[in-house]
N, C-alpha and C positions, 0 to 999 in steps of 0.2 A: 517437417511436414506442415502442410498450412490447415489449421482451421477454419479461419473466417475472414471475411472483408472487413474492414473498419474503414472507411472514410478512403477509397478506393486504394487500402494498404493491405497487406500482406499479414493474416497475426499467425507468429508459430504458436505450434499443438501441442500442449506439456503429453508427458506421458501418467498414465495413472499411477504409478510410483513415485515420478515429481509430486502429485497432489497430496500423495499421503504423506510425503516425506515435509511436507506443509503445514501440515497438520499439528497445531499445539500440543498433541500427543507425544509425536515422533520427536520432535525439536526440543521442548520445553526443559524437562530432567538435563539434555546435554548442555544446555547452554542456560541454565539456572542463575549463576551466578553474574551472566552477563545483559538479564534481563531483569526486569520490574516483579516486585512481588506478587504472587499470586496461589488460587486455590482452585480445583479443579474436581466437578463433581458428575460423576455418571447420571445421564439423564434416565429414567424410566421411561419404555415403548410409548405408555399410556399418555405421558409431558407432552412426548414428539410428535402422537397422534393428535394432541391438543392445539400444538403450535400450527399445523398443518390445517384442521379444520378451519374454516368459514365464520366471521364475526367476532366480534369482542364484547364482553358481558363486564361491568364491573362492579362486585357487588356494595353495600352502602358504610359497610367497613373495611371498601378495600386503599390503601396507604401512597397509590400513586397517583390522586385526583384527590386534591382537596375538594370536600364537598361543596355543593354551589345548591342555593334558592331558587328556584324559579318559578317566579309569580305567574305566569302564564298555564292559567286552567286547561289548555289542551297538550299541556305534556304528557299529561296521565297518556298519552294517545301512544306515547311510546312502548306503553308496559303492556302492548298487547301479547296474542300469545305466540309470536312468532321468536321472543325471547326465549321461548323454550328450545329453540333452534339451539340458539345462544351458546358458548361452552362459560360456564363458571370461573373465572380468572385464578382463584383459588380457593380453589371447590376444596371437599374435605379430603378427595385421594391425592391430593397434592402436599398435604400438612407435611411430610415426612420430608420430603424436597425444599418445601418450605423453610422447616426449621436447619435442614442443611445447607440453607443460604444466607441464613439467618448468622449462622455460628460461620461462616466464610466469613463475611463482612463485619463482623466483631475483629476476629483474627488480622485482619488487612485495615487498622485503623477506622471502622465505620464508615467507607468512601471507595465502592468500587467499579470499576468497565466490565461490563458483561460482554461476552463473546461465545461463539461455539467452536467447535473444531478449527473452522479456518478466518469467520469474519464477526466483526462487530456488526450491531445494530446501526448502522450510522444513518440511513436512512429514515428509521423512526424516532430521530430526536425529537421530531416536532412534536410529541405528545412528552416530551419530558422536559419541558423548558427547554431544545433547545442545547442540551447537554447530557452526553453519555454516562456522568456520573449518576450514580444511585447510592441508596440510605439503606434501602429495605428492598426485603425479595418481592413486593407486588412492584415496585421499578422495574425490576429485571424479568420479570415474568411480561411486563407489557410493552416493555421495547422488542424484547422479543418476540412478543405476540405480533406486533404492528410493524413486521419489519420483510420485505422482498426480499431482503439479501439472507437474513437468518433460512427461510424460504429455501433459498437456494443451494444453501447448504445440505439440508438435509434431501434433499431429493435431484438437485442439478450439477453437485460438483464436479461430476466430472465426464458432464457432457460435453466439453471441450476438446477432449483427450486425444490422441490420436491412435492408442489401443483400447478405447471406450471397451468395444463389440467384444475383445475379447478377453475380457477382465469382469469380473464380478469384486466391484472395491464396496459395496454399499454391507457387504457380509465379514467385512475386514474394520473398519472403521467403525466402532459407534460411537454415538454423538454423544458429546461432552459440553458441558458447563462449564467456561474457564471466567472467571473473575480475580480482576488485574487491579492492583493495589490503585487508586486514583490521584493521580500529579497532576497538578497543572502545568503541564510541559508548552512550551513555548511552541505551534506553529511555524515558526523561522527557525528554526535547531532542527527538524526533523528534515531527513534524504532517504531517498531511493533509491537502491543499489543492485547492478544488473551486471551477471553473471550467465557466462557461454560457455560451455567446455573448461569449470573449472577456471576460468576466467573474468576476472573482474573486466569489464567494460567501459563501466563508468558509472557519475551518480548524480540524482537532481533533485532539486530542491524541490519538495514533497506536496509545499501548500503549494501553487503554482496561479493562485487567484490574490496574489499581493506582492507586493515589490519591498523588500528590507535592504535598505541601501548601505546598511552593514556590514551584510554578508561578502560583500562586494571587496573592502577591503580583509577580511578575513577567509576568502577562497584557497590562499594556498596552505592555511596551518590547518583547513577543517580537509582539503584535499588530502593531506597527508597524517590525518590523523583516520578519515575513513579508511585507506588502503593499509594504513599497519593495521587495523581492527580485523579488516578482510584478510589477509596475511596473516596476522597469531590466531584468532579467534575463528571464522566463521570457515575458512577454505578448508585447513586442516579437519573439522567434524563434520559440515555435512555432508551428507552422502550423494546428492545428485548434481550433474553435471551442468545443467540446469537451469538458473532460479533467481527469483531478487530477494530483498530482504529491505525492512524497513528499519530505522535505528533513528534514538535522540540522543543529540551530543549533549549535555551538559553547560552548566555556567565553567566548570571547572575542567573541559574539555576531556570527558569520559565518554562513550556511545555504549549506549544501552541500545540491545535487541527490544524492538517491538514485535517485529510479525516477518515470517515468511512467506513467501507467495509465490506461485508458478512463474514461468519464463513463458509469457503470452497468452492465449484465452482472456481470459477476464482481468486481468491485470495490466493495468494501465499505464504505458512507455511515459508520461510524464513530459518532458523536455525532450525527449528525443522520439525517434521513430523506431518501429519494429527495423522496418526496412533499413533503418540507417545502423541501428544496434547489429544484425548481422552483420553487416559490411565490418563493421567496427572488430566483430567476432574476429572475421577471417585476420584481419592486422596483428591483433592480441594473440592470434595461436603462431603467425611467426614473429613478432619479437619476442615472445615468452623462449622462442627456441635458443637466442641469443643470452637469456639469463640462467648461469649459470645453477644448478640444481643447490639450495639452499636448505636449513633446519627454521621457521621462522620462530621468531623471541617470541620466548614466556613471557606473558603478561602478569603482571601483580591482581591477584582478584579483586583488593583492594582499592587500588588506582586505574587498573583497567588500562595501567600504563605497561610501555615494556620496560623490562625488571633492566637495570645496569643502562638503558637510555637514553643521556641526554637531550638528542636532537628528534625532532617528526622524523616518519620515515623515510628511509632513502633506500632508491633500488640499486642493486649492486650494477659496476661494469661489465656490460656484455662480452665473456670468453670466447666465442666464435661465431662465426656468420655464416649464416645458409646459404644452400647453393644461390645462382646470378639468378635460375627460374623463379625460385621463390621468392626471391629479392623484388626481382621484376613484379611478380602474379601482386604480391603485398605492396607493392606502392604503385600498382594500377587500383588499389581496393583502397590507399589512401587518397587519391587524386577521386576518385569515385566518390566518396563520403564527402569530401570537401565540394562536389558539384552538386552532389544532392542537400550538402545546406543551403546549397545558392538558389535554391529554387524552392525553399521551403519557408513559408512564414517564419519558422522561428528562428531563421537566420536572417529576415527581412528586419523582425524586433529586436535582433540584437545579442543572440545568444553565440552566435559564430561556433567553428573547430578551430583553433593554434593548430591540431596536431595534422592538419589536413595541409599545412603550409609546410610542413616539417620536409627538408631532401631525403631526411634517414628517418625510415619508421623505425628502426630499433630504438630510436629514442622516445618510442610512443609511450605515455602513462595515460591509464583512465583520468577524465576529466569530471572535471565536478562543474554540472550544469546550475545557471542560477538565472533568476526572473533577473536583469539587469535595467528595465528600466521601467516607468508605469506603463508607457505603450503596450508592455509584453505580456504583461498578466492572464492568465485563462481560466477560464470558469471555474468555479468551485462547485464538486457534487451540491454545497449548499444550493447553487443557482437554476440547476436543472434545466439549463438553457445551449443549445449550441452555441458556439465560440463566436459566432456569426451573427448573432441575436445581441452578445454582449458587447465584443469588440466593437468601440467607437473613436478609435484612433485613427489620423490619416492614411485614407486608401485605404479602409477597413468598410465593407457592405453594409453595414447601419451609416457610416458619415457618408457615403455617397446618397445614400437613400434618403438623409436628412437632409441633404443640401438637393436633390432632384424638388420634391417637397417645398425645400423653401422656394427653390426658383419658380415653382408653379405657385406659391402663392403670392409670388410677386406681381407675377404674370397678371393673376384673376384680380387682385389688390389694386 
C-alpha cells in the first residue's frame, strides 16, 4: 500500500507493527550484544508533556549553555513576563529524571547519544555544537526539547501507517529515554540496509553527501560481510517482513546495529528508490526460491564473526529452478530495474545495477550501493536544501543557471 508521494515517487506504508517492532524497545534486549552500549529510562507523562509544549526556558544554572555577558542594556526586555509561559528546562519535578540521567551517563563512560523510542535529536544539534554527544542531562533535555523529529515521535509515529485508523499503537508504546554509549564512528563505515519479504534487497552508503574513494575498492569484502550479518544476525530474529536497518562496520570489520526503521514512510531510500527497491523485491523472492533451505552460522559474540569461517560470505548453489513463467515474470522485473536506473540521476552519476545486465537472475545478490564519484554526492539533512539547490555538477540546474547568468552578464558587460 502506498502512503505518500515524494518527489513524483511512490513511498510504501509500514504497517503499525513494523513501527513498533522499531522501536528500541522491541529490538534492543534481542540484539544487545550486537549493538553499542546503552541505558534506557522510562520517561514520566509530566517530561513528555514538557517536550511537547511551546518555548524553551533555560535557567542560569542550567549545564548546556555556557553562560554569556551581555553588555547591552535592553536585554533585560527579555525577562518580560511572557517567560512565565516558558516551561523550566529542569524545573524541580524533573530532579528525579534528572539524576537518572545523570547515573546513565556515569555508567556509559561520561559521553552519551540521546534518543526516544525510534529517532535521535539530529535535527537539533545546532544548539549543541553541532554534535549529538552529551556530558550532562540538561544536554539531553535540550536536544530534546529543540528537536521536530523527537516531536514526531511522540505524537506522529505512525501516521504513515497503513492500518493507522485501525490501531491504537500510542496505548502500546510508551516513550522511553534510550542513551547510546558515544563513539566517534566514522560517517564512511555506516550502510543502509533494505529488506522486503524477509529479504535483503540491498544496501547504501548512509552519509550520502560525500564521496570516500576507499570504499570504492573495499565494496566487495564490506558487501559480503553486510549479507553474512543479515543472514546469522538480523533475518533469523526480527520479527517483520518488512524493514531496513542501519549498522557500523568497524576498523576491524565487525557491524554493530545502530537503529531499525520502517520499510518507507519517513525513512529515507538513500541511493536507490522506493520504486526501484520493489522491483528489486519481486527478483529477491524468486531467486531466493532457487537457494536451497539453509541453518545460517553462529556468529562468535565476540568477533561478530562466523564461528569455523575463514572466507566473507558466500551463497550456496541454486538446487532447482522455477517454473519458465516465473523465470520469465523475474527477468522482465530485471530488465525493468535496469531501465529505470537509465533514467534516473543516480545512474546518470554513476551508481549503475551489474545485476540488471545479469542473463540469469538466479545469480542475483543485494548490491552495496556507494557515492562513486564527487559528481554524485547528495545533500546532507545537515544542508536542508534540495538536491537541486546543491547539485552543481554538469547538466545539474544550479550549472545551467550559473552559466544562463553568466551569459547575460556578458551580454550587459
Amino acid at each position: 500500500m502506498v502512503t505518500a508521494m515524494r518527489n513524483e515517487e511512490e513511498i510504501p506504508a509500514p504497517l503499525v507493527a513494523d513501527v513498533i517492532n522499531c522501536s528500541f524497545k522491541s529490538w534492543g534486549p534481542q540484539f544487545k550484544i550486537h549493538a553499542f552500549r546503552s541505558q534506557v529510562i522510562d520517561l514520566p507523562q509530566d517530561f513528555t508533556e514538557h517536550l511537547r509544549a511551546d518555548g524553551v526556558f533555560l535557567p542560569e544554572d542550567n549545564q548546556a549553555i555556557r553562560a554569556q555577558q551581555v553588555g547591552d542594556d535592553d536585554s533585560d526586555d527579555w525577562n518580560d513576563d511572557n517567560d512565565a509561559d516558558n516551561t523550566d528546562l529542569q524545573g524541580d519535578e524533573f530532579l528525579e529524571l534528572k539524576e537518572a540521567v545523570r547515573s546513565a551517563i556515569g555508567l556509559l563512560d561520561g559521553e552519551v547519544i540521546p534518543k526516544l523510542n525510534w529517532s535521535c535529536p539530529k535535527d537539533a544539534t545546532w544548539v549543541n555544537c553541532n554534535s549529538l554527544k552529551c556530558t550532562n542531562p540538561d544536554e539531553v533535555f535540550l536536544l530534546l526539547k529543540c528537536s521536530d523529529t523527537i516531536a514526531h515521535d511522540l505524537d506522529h509515529a505512525f501516521d504513515n501507517c497503513a492500518d493507522a485508523l485501525s490501531q491504537e499503537p500510542h496505548t502500546v508504546i510508551p516513550p522511553q529515554l534510550v542513551l547510546k554509549k558515544w563513539y566517534d564512528v566514522r560517517p564512511s563505515m555506516q550502510f543502509r540496509c533494505f529488506v522486503h519479504g524477509k529479504e535483503l534487497l540491498g544496501m547504501s552508503q548512509r552519509d550520502t553527501a560525500d564521496f570516500y574513494a576507499f570504499l570504492l575498492d573495499m565494496r566487495e569484502q564490506l558487501a559480503g560481510v553486510l549479507i553474512e550479518f543479515f543472514d546469522c544476525v538480523v533475518q533469523p530474529a526480527f520479527p517483520s517482513q518488512n524493514y531496513t536497518y542501519d549498522v557500523y562496520v568497524t576498523q576491524d570489520m565487525r557491524v554493530k546495529l545502530m537503529d531499525f526503521n520502517p520499510y518507507g514512510g519517513e525513512t529515507l531510500p538513500l541511493l536507490f528508490t522506493w520504486t526501484e527497491l520493489e522491483k528489486i523485491s519481486r527478483i529477491a523472492v524468486k531467486a531466493a526460491a532457487h537457494w536451497p533451505a539453509h541453518q545460517p552460522l553462529a556468529l562468535d559474540p565476540h568477533t561478530n564473526s562466523s564461528v569455523g569461517a575463514d572466507v566473507a560470505h558466500t551463497r550456496l548453489e541454486p538446487a532447482t529452478c522455477a517454473s519458465s513463467q516465473d523465470a520469465a515474470a523475474a527477468q522482465d522485473d530485471v530488465e525493468a530495474v535496469g531501465a529505470s536506473m537509465e533514467a534516473t540521476n543516480v545512474d546518470k552519476l554513476g551508481v549503475g545495477m551489474s545485476q540488471a545486465a545479469e542473463d540469469d537472475f538466479k545469480d542475483w545478490e543485494p548490491q552495496l550501493r556507494l557515492v562513486e564519484t564527487q559528481q554524485m554526492i547528495q545533500p546532507g539533512l545537515r544542508l536542508g536544501v534540495p538536491l537541486d539547490l546543491y547539485d552543481t555538477s554538469d547538466g545539474s540546474a544550479m550549472a545551467e543557471f550559473y552559466e544562463r547568468c553568466k551569459d547575460r552578464s556578458d551580454l550587459m558587460g
